[in-house]
C-alpha positions, 0 to 999 in steps of 0.5 A: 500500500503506498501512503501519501500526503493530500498534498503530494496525491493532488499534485501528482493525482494522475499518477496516483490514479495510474498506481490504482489502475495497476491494482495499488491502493494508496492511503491519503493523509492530512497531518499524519493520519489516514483520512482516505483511501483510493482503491482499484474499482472492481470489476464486474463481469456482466457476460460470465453471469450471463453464462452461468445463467444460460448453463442453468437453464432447465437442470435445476429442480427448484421451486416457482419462486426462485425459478421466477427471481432467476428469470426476472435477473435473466431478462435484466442481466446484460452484457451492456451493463457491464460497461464503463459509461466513462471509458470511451 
């Protein structure tokens, strides 16, 4: 974990963004007490849930109920909501 100053994360914020990016997380400082911490966002993965889905399809003996709860997640689950609205 690297530990920065507020001071020092500011003015190199680019690069500490750089360092989360890669998988670092970096603690934030004011006077020598942690006061944040910058992680790598997670990463979700719309496509493999989908699959798991597909491969269920019709080989699990369940109740209605649960098989109506996988059903309404099957027709919202989307590989489009996987996306990054920020990334381009």
């Amino acid at each position: 974990m690297i530990e920065l100053s507020a001071s020092e994360a500011s003015r190199s914020f680019s690069a500490v963004l750089d360092e989360a990016e890669n998988g670092e997380t970096i603690a934030v400082t004011r006077n020598g007490k942690r006061v944040a911490l910058i992680t790598p966002a997670p990463h979700t993965n719309g496509v493999a849930v989908c699959a798991v889905f597909h491969r269920w399809a019709g080989k699990l003996d369940v109740d209605d109920r649960f098989a109506e709860n996988v059903a309404k997640v099957r027709e919202t689950a989307s590989a489009e909501l996987d996306s990054d609205p920020w990334h381009d």
